[in-house]
N, C-alpha and C positions, 0 to 999 in steps of 0.2 A: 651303343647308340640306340636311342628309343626307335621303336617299331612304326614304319611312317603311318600305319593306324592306329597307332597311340595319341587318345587328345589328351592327353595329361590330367585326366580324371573326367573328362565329359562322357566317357563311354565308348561303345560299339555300334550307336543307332545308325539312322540313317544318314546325316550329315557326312559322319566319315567316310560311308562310303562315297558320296559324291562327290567330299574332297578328293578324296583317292584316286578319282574318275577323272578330274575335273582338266583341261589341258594347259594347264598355268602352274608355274613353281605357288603353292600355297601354303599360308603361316598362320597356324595360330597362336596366339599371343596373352602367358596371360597377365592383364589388365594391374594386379595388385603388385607383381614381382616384377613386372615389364620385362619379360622371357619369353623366348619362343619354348611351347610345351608343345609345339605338335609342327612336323614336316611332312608332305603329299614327297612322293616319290619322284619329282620334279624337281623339289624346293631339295631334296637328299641332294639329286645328281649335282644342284651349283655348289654344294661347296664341299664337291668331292667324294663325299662319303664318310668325313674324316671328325664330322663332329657331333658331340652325343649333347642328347638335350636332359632337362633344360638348359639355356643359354642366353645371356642379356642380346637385346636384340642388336646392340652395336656389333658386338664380335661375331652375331653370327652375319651379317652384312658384310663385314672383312673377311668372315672364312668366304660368302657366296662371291669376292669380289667386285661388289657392287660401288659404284664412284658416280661422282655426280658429272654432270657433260660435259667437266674442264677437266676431267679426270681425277680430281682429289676425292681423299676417302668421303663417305656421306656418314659414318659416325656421327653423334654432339644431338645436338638441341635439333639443328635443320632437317638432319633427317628425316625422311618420311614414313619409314618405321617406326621411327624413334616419335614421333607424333602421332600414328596410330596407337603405341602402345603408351601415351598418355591420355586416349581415348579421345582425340582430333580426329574424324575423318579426314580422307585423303581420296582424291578422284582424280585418277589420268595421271598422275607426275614421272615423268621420264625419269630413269638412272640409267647409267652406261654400267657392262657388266664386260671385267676384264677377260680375255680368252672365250670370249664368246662361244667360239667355235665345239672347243673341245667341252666346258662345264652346260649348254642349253641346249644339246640337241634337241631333246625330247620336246621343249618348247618352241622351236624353233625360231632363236634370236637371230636374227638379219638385219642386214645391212652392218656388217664386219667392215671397221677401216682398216688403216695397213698398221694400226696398233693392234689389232684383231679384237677390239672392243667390238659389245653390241649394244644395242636397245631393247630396255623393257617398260612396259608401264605399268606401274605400282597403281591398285586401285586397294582401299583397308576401309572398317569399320569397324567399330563396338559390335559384338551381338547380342545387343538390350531389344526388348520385344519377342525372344522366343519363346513359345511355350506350346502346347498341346502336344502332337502325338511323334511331333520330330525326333525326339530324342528321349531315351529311358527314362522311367520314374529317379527322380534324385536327380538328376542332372542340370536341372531347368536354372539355379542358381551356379553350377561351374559357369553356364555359358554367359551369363550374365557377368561373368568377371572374364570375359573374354573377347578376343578381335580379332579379326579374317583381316588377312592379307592376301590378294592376289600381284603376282609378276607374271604379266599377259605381255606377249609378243604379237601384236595385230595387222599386219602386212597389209594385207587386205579384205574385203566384204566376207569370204567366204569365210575364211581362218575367225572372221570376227561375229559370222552368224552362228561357228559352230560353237561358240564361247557362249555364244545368246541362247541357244540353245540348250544346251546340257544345262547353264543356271537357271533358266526358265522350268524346264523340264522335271528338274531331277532337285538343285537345293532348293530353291524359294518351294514349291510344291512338298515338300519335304518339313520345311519349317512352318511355326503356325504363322509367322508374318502374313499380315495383308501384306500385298507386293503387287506393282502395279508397272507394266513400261507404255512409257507415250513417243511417239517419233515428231520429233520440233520440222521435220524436213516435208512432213505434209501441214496440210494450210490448219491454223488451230491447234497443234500440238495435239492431237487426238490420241486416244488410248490404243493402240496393236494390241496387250494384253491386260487380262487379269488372272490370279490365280485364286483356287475358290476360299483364300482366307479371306481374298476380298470381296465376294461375293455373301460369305456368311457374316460377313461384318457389315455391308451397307442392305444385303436384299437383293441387289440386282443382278439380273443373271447377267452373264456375260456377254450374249447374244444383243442385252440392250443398251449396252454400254461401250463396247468396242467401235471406235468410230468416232468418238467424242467426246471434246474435253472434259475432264472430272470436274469442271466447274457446278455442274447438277449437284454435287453434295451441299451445295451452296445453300442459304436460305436464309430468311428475314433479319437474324439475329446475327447473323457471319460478322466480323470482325473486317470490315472493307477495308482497315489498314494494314492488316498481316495479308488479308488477299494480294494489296497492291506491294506489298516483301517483296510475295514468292513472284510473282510477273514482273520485277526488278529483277530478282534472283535469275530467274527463267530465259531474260533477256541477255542479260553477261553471260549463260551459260556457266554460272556459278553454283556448286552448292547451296541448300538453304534449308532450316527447319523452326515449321511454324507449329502452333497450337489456336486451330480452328474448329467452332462449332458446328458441324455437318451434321444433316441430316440421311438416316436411311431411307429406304424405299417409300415403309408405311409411313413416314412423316414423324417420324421419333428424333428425336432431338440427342446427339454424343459429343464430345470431346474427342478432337479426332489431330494424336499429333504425327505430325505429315514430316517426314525427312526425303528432300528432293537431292538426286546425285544426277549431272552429267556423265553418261559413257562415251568417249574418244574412240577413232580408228587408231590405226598406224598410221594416219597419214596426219592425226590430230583434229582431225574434222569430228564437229558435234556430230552425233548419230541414233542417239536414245537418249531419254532422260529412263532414271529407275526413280519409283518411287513407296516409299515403306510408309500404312499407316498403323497407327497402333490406337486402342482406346483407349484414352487414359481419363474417362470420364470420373472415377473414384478418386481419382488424384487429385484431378485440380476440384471437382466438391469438396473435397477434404481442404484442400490449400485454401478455397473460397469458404471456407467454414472457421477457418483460421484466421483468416484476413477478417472476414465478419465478427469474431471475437477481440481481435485488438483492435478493430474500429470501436467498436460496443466499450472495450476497457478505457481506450482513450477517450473514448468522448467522457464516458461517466469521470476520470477526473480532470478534463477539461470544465465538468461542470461541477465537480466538487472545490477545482481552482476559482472557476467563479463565483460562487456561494462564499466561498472564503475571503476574497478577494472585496466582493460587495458588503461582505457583512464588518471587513476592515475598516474599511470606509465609511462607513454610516456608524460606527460605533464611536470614533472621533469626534465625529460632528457637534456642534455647542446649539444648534438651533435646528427648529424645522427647515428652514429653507436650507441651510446648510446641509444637512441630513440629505433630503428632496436632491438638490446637484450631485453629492457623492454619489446617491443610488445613479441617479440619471446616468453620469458618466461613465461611471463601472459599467455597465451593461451595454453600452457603447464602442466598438463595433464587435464585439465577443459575442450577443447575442442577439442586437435587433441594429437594422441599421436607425431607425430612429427611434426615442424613448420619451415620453412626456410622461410628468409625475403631478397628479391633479391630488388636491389636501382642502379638506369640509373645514372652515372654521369652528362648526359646532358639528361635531361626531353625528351622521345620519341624518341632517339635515343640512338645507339651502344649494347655495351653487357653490362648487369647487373655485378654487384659485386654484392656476397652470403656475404652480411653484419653480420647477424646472421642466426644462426641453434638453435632449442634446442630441444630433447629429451626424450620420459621415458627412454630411457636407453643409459646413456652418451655416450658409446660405438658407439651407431648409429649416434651421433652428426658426426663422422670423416669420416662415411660412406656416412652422408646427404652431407657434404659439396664435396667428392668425387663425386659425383653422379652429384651437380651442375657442376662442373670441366668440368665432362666430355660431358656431354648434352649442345648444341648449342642453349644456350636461346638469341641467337642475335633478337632484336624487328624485328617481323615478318618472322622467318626463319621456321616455321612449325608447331615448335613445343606449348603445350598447355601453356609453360611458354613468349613465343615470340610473341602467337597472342594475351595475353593479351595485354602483352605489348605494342603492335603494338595497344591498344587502344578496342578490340574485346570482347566479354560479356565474363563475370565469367564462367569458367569450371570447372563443375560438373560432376566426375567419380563415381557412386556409388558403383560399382564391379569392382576392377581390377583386370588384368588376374593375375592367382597365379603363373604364368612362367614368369621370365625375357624376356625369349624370344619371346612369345607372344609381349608383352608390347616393345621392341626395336629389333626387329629383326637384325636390320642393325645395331647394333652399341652391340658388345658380349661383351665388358668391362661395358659398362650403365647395361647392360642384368644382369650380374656375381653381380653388386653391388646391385642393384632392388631386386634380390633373397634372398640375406642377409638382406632387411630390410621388408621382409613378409610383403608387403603392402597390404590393403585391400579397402579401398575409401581413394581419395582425392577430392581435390577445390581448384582453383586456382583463385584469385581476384585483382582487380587493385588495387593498391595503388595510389588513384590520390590528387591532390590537386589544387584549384583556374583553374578549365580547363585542366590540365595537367598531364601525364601518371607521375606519380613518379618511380614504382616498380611492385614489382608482393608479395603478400602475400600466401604462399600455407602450406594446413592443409593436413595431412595425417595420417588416422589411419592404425593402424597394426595387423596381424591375431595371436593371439587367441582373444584378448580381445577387440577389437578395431569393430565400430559400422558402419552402413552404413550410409555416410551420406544423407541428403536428403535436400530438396526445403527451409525447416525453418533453416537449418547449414547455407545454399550458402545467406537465408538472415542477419542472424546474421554474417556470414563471410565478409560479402561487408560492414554492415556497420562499423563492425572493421576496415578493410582496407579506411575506410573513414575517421575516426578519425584519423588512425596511417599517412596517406596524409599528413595532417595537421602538426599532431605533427613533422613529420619527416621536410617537406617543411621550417616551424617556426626554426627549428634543425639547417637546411640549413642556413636561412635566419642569424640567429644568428653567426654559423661560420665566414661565410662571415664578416658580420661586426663585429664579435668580432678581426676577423683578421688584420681587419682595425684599427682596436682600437688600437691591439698590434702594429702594424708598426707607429702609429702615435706616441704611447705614446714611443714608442724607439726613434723618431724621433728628441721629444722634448729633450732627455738628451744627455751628453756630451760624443764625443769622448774620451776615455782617453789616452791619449799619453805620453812615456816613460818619464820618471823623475829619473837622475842621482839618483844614493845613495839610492834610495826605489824603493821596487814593490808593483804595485798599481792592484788590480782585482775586480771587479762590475759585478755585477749581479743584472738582471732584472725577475722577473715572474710576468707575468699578472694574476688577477685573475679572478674566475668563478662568479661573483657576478654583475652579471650586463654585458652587449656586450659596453658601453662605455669605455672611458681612465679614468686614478684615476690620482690620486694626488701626490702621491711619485716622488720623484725623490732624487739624489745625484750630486755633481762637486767635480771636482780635478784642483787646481788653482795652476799654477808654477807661484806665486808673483815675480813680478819687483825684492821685497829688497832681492831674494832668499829662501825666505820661501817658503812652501808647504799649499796653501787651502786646505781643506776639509769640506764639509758642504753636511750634508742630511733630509730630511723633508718627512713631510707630512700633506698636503693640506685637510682638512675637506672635504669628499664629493667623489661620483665615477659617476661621470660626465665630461661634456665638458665645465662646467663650474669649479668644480676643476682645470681639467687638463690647463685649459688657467690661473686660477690663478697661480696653479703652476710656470708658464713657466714667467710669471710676476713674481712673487715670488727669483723664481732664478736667473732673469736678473736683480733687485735690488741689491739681494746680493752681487754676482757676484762684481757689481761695485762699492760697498761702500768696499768689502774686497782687491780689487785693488788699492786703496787708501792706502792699511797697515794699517785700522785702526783696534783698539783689536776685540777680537771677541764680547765680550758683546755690545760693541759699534754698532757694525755692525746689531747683532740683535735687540736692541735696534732702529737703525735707520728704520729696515725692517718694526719692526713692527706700525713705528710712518706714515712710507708711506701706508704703508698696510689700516690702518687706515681712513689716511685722504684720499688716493683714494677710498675707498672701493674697494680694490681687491679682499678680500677672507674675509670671516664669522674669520675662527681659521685656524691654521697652527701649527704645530709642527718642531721643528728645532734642528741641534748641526750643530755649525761653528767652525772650532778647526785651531788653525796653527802653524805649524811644526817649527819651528826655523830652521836654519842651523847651520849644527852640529858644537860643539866646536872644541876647542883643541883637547879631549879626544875622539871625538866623537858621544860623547851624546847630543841631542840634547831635546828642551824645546817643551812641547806640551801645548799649553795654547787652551782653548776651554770654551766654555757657552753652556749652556743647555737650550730651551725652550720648555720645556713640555714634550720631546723627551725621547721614551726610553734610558735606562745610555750607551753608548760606550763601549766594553770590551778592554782590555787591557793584556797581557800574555806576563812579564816579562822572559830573558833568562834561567831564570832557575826554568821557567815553574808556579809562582807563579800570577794567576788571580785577576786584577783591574776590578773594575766595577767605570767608571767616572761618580759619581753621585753626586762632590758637586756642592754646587752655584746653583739650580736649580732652575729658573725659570719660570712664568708664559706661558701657548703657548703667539702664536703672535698672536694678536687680542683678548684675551681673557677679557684684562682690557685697559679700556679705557682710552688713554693718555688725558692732560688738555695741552699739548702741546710741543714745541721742548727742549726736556732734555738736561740741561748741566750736566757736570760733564764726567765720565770716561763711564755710560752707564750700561746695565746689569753686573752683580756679573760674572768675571772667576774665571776659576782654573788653575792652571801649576802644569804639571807632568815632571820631569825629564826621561827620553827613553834612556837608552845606546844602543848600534848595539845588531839587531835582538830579537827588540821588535817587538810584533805582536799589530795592532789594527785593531778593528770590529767592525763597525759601521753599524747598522740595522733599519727596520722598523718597524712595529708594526703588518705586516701580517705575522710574526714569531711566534711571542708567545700570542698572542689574537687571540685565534679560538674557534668560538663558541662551547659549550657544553664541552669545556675542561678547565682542571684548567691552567690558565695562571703562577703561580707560578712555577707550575710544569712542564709546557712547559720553563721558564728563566732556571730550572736546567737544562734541557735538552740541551738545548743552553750552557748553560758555562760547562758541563761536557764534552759536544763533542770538545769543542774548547782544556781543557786543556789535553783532553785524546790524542789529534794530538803528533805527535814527533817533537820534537827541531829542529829546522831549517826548519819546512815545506813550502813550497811555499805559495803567498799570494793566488794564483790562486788554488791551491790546499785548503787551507782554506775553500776560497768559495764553491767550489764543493763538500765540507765531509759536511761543515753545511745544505746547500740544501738538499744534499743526508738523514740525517741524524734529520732535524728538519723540512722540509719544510711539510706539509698537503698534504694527496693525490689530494687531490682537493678544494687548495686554495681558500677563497671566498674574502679575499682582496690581493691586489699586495704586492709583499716582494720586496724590494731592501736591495742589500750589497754593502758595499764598505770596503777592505781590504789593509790593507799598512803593509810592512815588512820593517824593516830599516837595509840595508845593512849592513854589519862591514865594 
């Protein structure tokens, strides 16, 4: 059996002796193997003599006889050992010790019932905090993998002062712990002692400190919530341990962590608290140096998520103001609680348009754009939105005044609205692009909730406004020539002009799919022999090279259907020129012609299909044609072996009496991406036959637009509608 001053590698310093000394069976424990490596000559006599260490601390509780107060073993998880030597403190817990009599003399366990059990109280802790002159060089980390256990028998005052004593005296004085005991039983839990770790650790001598609560370590910065812990703790008469900021003597500032234990008599009455401080000011700097750095990494990509996030957004965008809301929104509440996006019609000149606003609380949106209304952001008139403008560094408010007043004295309606929206910092920043001032981008937060900004916002703000430059400038750039696009590709299709006996109505929308012209187009031909042309297509491709076939395209037709020859013919010819000139890749087409009316009035509608969605048709009494025979190949899709004779592509002839409708379309109707195209055709021929009898052709057009076209067409729709008069 080891030697009861054997600490199992801790040494021969002074510790052991006062275990040695000390009048309580005492364990120590160690921490990694959870074994008892060390017995006092007490802890030997309970269990016999009979067991050699080390030993898990369960078996050595069964050799000491140790049972909890119903008498079953204290083994397992509950025991109190068995929790110290998972490094749980443990303060005061009763276990019965079987044969009292004969295994605790030395400690003197009393009060034996007629089982001959006794009472002991188990007090244990980690010994984390030793260091200095306690114990040998090398030693300082065994003990740190190590735990005291005392089994005190405390009858009474005196049995329990001598225990006070000899710990006071001999281990705490021994160890470099600060160690501190206060008695709860005088008014204020005042200090009885210190020992001089704690006097080399705060400054104070002992003389001016005994008598009074250690709240004095206290000072401005103290943590009032862990104060209010431990005076929770203190009040149950519970364990507790905090980490507070205390100050020393000279007014130095530490990291001071405090482990508070209640001491019990025999009789179970509160009677000391003990208290251990240690410094661990290098720890938690270090841990606050840590935490400082992954705040610092998460912010940076929280702001590389935004950058990314806004610069997603604004690169979609098809137009300035469109552009303007993405930005606005995006930044929305990730960076300011409100955002206004001010845009110069002409670059470094006049007064801005408030493009967008957005808000945490929509409410303020109508207050923000008020507010621009009223304040004179002309480039360079004073103000901090004007001297950006006017080209001048980012402005940085990080406190602004909390009065309207303050903040616009001259102007009481800016004042009155400024008050309503409790502002607290803004930033204001160019929006520039290629050299040039484009706008003004301004962040603003709001008081309760709303942050000051500072040096790292105004950089993360400028280079938003760099990218939104850009996107917005491109925005521009696009408009422009989208606009051009549209005026050209109008430029290329045909006036329509009034036709005895029918009304004729067309419609054009360009789409969002590209800043070039497309390929659609339609004509309305009043033939020589009195018939009626009709022919509409569409050209492969959303280009300038489309659009020039196209307009090739149409001027072929054009003059083979001037001729009067049928319509298959006509296609047919189109596509045999199309061909051998290489005009266009594919083409899609319907040439129809009207006949002039009979006798009766009715009139013949003969027409060919190539590739072309079907023609609709809504006979007078409301009954829906779709012209879908004879169809087909597009033009260009198969290659001719040369000039066909015979009649030419497959028509068809529909008979028309007065106040037939037809609807002739293109394919940017009901082919839209991510939707069922099926179910876009019903949509189209429900709207048509839902109209009322006799509706205008021009009317026509304007319900199906209204009614089927895409909010944001990505290829061009044309229509062409004919009513035939009675």
């Amino acid at each position: 059996m080891a030697h009861p001053g054997d600490l199992g590698g801790v040494g021969t310093g002074l510790l052991p002796q006062v275990l040695r000394a000390a009048p309580a069976a005492v364990l120590v424990i160690d921490l990694a193997q959870r074994v008892v490596v060390h017995a006092n000559a007490a802890a030997v006599e309970l269990t016999g003599g009979g067991v050699r260490l080390p030993i898990d601390v369960d078996r050595w509780s069964e050799a000491a006889g140790l049972t909890d107060l119903g008498g079953h073993p204290v083994h397992g998880t509950a025991s109190p050992l068995s929790r110290v030597a998972r490094g749980v403190p443990v303060a005061g817990e009763p276990v019965a010790v079987r044969d009292a009599a004969r295994r605790a003399p030395a400690i003197g366990a009393t009060g034996v019932d007629a089982t001959g059990a006794g009472l002991l109280w188990v007090t244990g802790f980690p010994l984390t905090g030793v260091s200095g002159g306690a114990v040998p060089s090398g030693t300082a980390d065994d003990l740190e993998r190590r735990a005291l256990v005392v089994l005190l028998q405390l009858p009474g005052a005196e049995q329990g002062d001598r225990w006070l004593e000899v710990l006071r005296d001999r281990a705490v004085v021994a160890t470099g712990m600060s160690f501190v005991i206060t008695d709860p039983r005088r008014k204020d839990n005042p200090l009885v002692w210190v020992n001089p770790s704690f006097v080399a650790l705060t400054g104070y001598p002992a003389d001016e400190v005994v008598g009074w609560n250690c709240r004095f370590l206290q000072g401005a910065n103290t943590d009032r919530v862990g104060v209010r812990r431990i005076a929770d703790a203190l009040r149950r008469g519970e364990p507790v341990t905090e980490v507070l900021l205390n100050y020393r003597r000279d007014g130095s500032a530490f990291w001071n962590e405090i482990a508070i234990s209640p001491v019990f008599d025999g009789a179970g009455e509160l009677v000391n608290f003990v208290g251990v401080q240690n410094d661990v000011t290098e720890r938690v700097v270090v841990e606050q140096e840590r935490r400082a750095a992954l705040a610092e990494a998460e912010e940076a990509r929280g702001q590389l998520r935004l950058l990314a996030e806004a610069t997603t957004q604004m690169t979609v965008a098809l137009d300035v103001v469109d552009a303007s809301e993405r930005l606005a929104r995006s930044l929305v509440p990730e960076l300011a609680d409100m955002c206004a996006v001010d845009v110069l019609d002409v670059p470094g000149q006049g007064v801005p348009r408030r493009l967008a606003v957005a808000a945490r609380d929509p409410a303020d949106e109508d207050r923000l754009r008020e507010l621009g209304r009223l304040r004179n952001y002309h480039v360079g008139a004073g103000s901090d939105t004007g001297s950006v403008l006017a080209g001048d560094r980012p402005v940085l408010v990080a406190e602004l005044p909390e009065l309207g007043g303050d903040r616009y004295p001259d102007d009481p309606a800016a004042a009155a609205v400024y008050d309503t929206l409790r502002l607290r910092s803004v930033m204001v920043v160019p929006v520039r692009a290629r050299g040039r001032v484009l706008g003004a981008l301004t962040l603003m937060t709001q008081h309760p909730y709303g942050r000051r900004y500072g040096q790292r916002d105004l950089h993360l703000a400028t280079d938003i406004a760099g990218r939104a430059g850009l996107a917005i400038d491109n925005a521009r750039l696009y408009e422009t020539e989208h606009a051009a696009a549209a005026t050209l590709q109008r430029s290329l299709l045909p006036v329509v002009s009034d036709v005895d006996g029918v009304q004729v109505a067309t419609r054009y929308r360009v789409g969002v799919d590209g800043n070039q012209v497309g390929g659609d187009w339609y004509d309305v031909l009043d033939l020589p022999d009195g018939a009626l042309g009709l022919a509409i297509g569409d050209v492969v491709g959303h280009d300038l090279i489309a659009a020039a076939a196209m307009g090739q395209l149409r001027g072929v037709l054009r003059s083979y259907a001037w001729d009067g020859g049928p319509p298959g013919l006509v296609l047919d010819r189109c596509d045999q020129l199309v061909q051998g000139l290489e005009m266009a890749a594919m083409a899609t087409a319907v040439y129809a012609r009207l006949e002039p009316p009979g006798p009766d009035g009715h009139r013949l509608l003969r027409y060919a299909n190539a590739g072309h969605p079907a023609p609709l048709v809504v006979v007078p009494d409301g009954t829906l044609l779709r012209l879908d025979e004879n169809r087909s190949p597009m033009i260009g899709a198969v290659r001719s072996l040369g000039r066909r004779a015979g009649p030419g592509r497959a028509e068809a002839v529909l008979r028309c009496p007065p106040g037939t409708l037809l609807l002739l379309y293109t394919d940017g109707l009901t082919d839209v991406a991510g939707e069922d195209a099926d179910a876009r055709a019903e949509l189209l021929e429900s709207t048509v036959t839902a109209l009322p009898a006799g509706v205008a052709a021009e009317a026509l057009v304007d319900r199906v637009l209204a009614a089927c076209s895409p909010n944001r067409p990505r290829d061009d729709v044309a229509l062409l509608a004919v009513r035939l008069d009675g």
